[in-house]
C-alpha positions as CSV (number, residue, x, y, z in Angstrom):
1,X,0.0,0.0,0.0
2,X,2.1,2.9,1.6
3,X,5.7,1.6,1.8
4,X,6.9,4.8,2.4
5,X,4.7,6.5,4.9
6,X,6.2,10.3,4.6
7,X,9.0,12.5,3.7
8,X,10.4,15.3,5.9
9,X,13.2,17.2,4.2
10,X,14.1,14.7,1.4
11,X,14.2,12.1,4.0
12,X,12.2,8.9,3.3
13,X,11.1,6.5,6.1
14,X,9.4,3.3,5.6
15,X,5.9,2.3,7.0
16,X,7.1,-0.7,9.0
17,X,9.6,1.1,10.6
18,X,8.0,4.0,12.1
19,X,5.1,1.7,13.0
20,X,7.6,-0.5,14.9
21,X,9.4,2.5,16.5
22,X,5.8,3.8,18.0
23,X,5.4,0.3,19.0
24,X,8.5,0.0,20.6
25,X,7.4,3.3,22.1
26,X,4.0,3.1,23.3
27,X,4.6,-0.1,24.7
28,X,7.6,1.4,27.3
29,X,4.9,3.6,27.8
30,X,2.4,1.6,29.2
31,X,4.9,-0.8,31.0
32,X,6.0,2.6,32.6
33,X,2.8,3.2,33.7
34,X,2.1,-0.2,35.2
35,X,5.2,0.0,36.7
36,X,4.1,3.3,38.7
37,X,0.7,2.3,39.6
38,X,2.2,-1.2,40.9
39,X,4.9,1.0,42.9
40,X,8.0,-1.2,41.2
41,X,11.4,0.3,40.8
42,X,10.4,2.1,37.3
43,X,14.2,2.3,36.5
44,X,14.6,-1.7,37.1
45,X,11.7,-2.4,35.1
46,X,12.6,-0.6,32.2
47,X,16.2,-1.4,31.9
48,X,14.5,-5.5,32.2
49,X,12.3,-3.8,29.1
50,X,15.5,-2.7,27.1
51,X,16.8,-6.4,27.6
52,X,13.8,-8.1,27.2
53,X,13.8,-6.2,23.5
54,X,16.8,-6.8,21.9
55,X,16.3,-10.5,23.3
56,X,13.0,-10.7,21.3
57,X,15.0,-9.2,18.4
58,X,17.9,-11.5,18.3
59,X,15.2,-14.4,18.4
60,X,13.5,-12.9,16.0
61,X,16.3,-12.0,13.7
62,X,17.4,-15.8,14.1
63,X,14.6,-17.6,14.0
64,X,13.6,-15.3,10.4
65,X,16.8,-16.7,9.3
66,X,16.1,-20.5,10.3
67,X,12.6,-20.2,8.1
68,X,14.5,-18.5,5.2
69,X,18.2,-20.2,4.8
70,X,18.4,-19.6,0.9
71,X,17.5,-15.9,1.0
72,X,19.6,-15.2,4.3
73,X,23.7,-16.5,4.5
74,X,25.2,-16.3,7.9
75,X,27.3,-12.9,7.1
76,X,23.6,-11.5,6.0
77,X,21.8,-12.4,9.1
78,X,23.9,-9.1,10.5
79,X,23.4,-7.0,7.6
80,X,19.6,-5.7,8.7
81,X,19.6,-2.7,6.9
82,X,20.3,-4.4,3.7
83,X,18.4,-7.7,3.9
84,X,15.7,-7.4,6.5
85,X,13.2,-10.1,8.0
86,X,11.8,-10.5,11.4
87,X,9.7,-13.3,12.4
88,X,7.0,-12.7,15.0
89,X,7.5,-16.7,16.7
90,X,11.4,-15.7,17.0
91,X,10.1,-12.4,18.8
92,X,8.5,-14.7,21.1
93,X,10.5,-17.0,21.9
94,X,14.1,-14.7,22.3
95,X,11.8,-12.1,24.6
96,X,10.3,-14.9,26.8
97,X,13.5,-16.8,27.5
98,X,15.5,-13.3,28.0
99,X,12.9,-12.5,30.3
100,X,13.3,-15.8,32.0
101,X,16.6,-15.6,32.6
102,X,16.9,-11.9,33.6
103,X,14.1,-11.3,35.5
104,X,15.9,-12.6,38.9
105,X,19.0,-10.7,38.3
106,X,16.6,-7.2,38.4
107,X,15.1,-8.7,41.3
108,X,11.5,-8.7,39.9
109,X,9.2,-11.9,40.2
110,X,9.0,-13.8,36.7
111,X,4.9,-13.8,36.7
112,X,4.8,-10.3,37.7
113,X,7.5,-9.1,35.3
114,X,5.7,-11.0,32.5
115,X,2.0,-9.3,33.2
116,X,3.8,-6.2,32.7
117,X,5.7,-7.5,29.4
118,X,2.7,-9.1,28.1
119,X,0.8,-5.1,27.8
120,X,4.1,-4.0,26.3
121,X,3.7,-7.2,24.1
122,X,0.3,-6.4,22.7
123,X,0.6,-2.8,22.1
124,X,4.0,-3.4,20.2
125,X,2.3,-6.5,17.8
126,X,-1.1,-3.8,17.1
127,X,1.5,-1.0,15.6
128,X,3.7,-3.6,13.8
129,X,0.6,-5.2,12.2
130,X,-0.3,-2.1,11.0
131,X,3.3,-1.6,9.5
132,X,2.6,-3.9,7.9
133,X,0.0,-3.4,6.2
134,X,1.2,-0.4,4.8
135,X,4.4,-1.8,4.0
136,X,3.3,-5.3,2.5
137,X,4.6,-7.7,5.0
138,X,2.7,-11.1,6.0
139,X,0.3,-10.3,3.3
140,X,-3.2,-12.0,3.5
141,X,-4.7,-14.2,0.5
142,X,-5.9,-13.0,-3.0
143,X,-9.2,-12.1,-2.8
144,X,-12.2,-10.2,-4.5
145,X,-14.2,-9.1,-1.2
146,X,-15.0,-5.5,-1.3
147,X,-12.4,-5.0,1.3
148,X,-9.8,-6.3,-0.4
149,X,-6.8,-4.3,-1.1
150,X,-3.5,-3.9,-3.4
151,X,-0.8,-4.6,-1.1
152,X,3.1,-3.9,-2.1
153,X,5.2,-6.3,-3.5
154,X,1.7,-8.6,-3.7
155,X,0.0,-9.2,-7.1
156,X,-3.5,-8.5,-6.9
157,X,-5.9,-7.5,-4.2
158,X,-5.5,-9.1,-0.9
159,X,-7.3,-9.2,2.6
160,X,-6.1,-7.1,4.6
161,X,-5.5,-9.9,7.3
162,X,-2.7,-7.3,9.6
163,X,-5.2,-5.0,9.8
164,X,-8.2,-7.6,10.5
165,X,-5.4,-8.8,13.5
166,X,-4.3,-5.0,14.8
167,X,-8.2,-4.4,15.2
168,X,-8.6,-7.9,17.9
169,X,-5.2,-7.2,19.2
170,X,-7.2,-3.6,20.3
171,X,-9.9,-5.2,21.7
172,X,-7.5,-7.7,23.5
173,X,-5.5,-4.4,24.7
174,X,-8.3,-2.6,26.3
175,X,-10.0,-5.9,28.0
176,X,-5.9,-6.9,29.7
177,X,-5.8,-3.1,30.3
178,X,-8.4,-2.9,32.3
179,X,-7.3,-6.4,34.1
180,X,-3.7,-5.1,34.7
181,X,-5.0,-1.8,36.5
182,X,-7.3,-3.8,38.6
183,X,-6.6,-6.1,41.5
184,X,-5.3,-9.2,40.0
185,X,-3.7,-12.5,41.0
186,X,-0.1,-12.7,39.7
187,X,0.2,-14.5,36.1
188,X,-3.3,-13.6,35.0
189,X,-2.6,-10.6,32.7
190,X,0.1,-13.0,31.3
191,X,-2.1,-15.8,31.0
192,X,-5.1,-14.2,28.9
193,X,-2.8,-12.1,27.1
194,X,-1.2,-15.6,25.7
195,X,-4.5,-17.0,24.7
196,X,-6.1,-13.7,23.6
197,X,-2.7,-14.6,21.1
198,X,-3.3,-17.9,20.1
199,X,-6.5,-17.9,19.4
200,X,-6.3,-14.2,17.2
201,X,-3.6,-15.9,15.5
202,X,-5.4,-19.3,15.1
203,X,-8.5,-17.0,13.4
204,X,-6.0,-14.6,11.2
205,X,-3.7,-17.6,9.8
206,X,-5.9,-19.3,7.2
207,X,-6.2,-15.5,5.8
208,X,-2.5,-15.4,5.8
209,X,-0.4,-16.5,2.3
210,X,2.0,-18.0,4.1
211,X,1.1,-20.9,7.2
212,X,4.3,-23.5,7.8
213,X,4.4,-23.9,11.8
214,X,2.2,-21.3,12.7
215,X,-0.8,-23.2,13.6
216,X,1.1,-25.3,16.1
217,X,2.7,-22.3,17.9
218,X,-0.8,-20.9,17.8
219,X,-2.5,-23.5,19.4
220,X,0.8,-23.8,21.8
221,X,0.3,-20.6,23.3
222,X,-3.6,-21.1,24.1
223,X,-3.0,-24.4,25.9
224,X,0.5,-22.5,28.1
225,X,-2.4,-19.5,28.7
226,X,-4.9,-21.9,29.7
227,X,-2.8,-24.0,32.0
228,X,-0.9,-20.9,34.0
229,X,-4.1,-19.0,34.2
230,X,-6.2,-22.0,36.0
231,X,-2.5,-22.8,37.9
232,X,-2.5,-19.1,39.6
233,X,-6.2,-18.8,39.8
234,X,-7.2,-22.4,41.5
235,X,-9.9,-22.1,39.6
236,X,-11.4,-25.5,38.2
237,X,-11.7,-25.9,34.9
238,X,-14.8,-28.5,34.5
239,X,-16.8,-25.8,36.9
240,X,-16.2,-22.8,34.5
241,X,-17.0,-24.8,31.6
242,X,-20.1,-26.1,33.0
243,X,-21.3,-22.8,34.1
244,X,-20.7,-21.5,30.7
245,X,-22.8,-23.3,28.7
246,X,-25.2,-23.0,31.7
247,X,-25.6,-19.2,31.1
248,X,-25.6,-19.9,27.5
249,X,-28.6,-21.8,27.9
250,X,-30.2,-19.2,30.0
251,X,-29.7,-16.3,27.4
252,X,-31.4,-18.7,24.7
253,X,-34.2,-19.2,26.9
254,X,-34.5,-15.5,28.1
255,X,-34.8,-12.5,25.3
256,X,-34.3,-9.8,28.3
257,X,-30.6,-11.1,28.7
258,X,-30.5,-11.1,24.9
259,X,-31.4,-7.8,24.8
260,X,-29.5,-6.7,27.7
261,X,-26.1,-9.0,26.0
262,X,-26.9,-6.8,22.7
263,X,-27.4,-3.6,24.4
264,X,-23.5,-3.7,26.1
265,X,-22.3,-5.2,23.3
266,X,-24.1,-1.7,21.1
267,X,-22.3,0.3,24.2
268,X,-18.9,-0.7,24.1
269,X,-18.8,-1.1,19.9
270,X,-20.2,3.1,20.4
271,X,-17.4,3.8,22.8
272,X,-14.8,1.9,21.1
273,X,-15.1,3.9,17.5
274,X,-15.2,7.3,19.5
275,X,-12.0,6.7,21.3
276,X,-10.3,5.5,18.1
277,X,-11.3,8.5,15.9
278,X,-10.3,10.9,18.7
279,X,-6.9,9.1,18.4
280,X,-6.6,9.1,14.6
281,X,-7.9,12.7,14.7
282,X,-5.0,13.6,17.3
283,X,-2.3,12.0,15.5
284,X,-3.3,13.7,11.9
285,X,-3.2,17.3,14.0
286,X,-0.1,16.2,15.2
287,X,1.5,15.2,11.7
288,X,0.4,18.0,10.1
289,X,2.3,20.4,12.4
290,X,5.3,18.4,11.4
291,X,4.8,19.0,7.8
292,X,4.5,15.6,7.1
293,X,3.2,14.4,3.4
294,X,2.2,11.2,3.5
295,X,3.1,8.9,-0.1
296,X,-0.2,8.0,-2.6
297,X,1.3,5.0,-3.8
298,X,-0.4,2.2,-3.8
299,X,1.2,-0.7,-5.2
């Protein structure tokens, strides 16, 4: 769509890269935050952030290479600038095991650090997605739909399955948000921030060109979210199960809990579009007084 996003005295910048930057950004944002309103050492938590980063990028980096041996040779695999690749599974697995192994030495607990990582984690993968899109990366299937679109470097239209997986990953954001500014049991933001994951990325990959492991690692982190959140919680998971399909029979058999379902559901859809177009409306206002000029290409 938009590989380059803008200009500013001559200067191109690429799409994915700003939109990995604000990532990077917004997400030491929030973990800041969290780490106020949870009175941690800010400056600990941070510098466990910085590490935690260039661990996921590494994996990343590595892991991108693994999936891609004839494009990548091992003197390449340095040269970013030149021959970049990321893989989002590498991201994973680097940051989680840095974390792992690092959290101790910052004397923070593992479960608590990884709540706080897991917000960081979430807003980082909704701005990269969007890179993405604009910059033609993990591009979705051809398709006619009216909401298909040309993507860079793609031939034909194709869904715009980053976007389709930045818009859950929002609604995943706001719902661990609220969770991590709440009273909470230790691992529990974690825990539904891993299967809020696996099962977005279970729903997105069929729309995705491109599949090879990634319905495994999908799947993976549901069952890891599921087991640490019932491990932390004591909860029982044959109880929750049956009570679920015990209120689902109740809202079939009742059209005032329908109604009242529908009517929250009408609420937080109305709240949810106003918040993003103040955003979107804030951020233009802001570009603008940078005299920034966005690129019309679309292919």
């Amino acid at each position: 769509m938009i590989p380059i996003l803008f200009s500013v005295s001559g200067f191109s910048v690429s799409s994915y890269g700003v939109f990995l930057a604000a990532g990077f950004l917004y997400g030491i944002f929030l973990i800041w935050r969290l780490a106020r309103a949870w009175d941690l050492d800010q400056e600990k938590v941070l510098d466990l952030t910085l590490v935690t980063f260039v661990g996921g990028l590494i994996g990343a980096r590595i892991y991108f290479a693994l999936e891609n041996p004839a494009l990548l040779s091992l003197p390449q695999i340095f040269l970013i600038h030149k021959f970049p690749g990321f893989s989002f599974w590498g991201a994973i697995l680097g940051g989680w095991l840095t974390l792992f192994l690092f959290a101790k030495r910052f004397k923070l607990e593992f479960l608590q650090a990884a709540d706080i990582a897991s917000v960081g984690l979430l807003s980082g993968m909704i701005f990269a997605n969007m890179g993405c899109l604009l910059g033609g990366c993990n591009v979705g299937i051809p398709s006619n739909l009216f909401f298909a679109l040309y993507m860079s470097g793609a031939v034909g239209k194709r869904i715009p399955v980053q976007g389709i997986e930045a818009f859950l990953l929002v609604l995943s954001l706001r719902n661990i948000w609220h969770k991590a500014t709440h009273f909470h049991l230790q691992g529990t933001v974690v825990s539904l921030s891993l299967i809020y994951i696996g099962i977005i990325k279970l729903l997105t990959e069929p729309l995705r060109e491109t599949h090879r492991m990634n319905y495994f690692l999908a799947l993976t982190l549901v069952i890891l979210g599921i087991v640490l959140f019932y491990k932390v919680t004591k909860r029982q998971i044959v109880k929750d199960l049956g009570d679920f399909v015990l209120m689902g029979v109740e809202i079939i058999k009742s059209g005032e809990k329908r109604k009242l379902m529908l009517f929250v559901f009408k609420k937080n859809w109305y709240n949810f579009k106003v918040s993003l177009w103040w955003r979107v409306k804030r951020i233009a206002k802001l570009l603008r007084r940078l005299n920034v000029r966005f690129s019309h290409k679309t292919n």
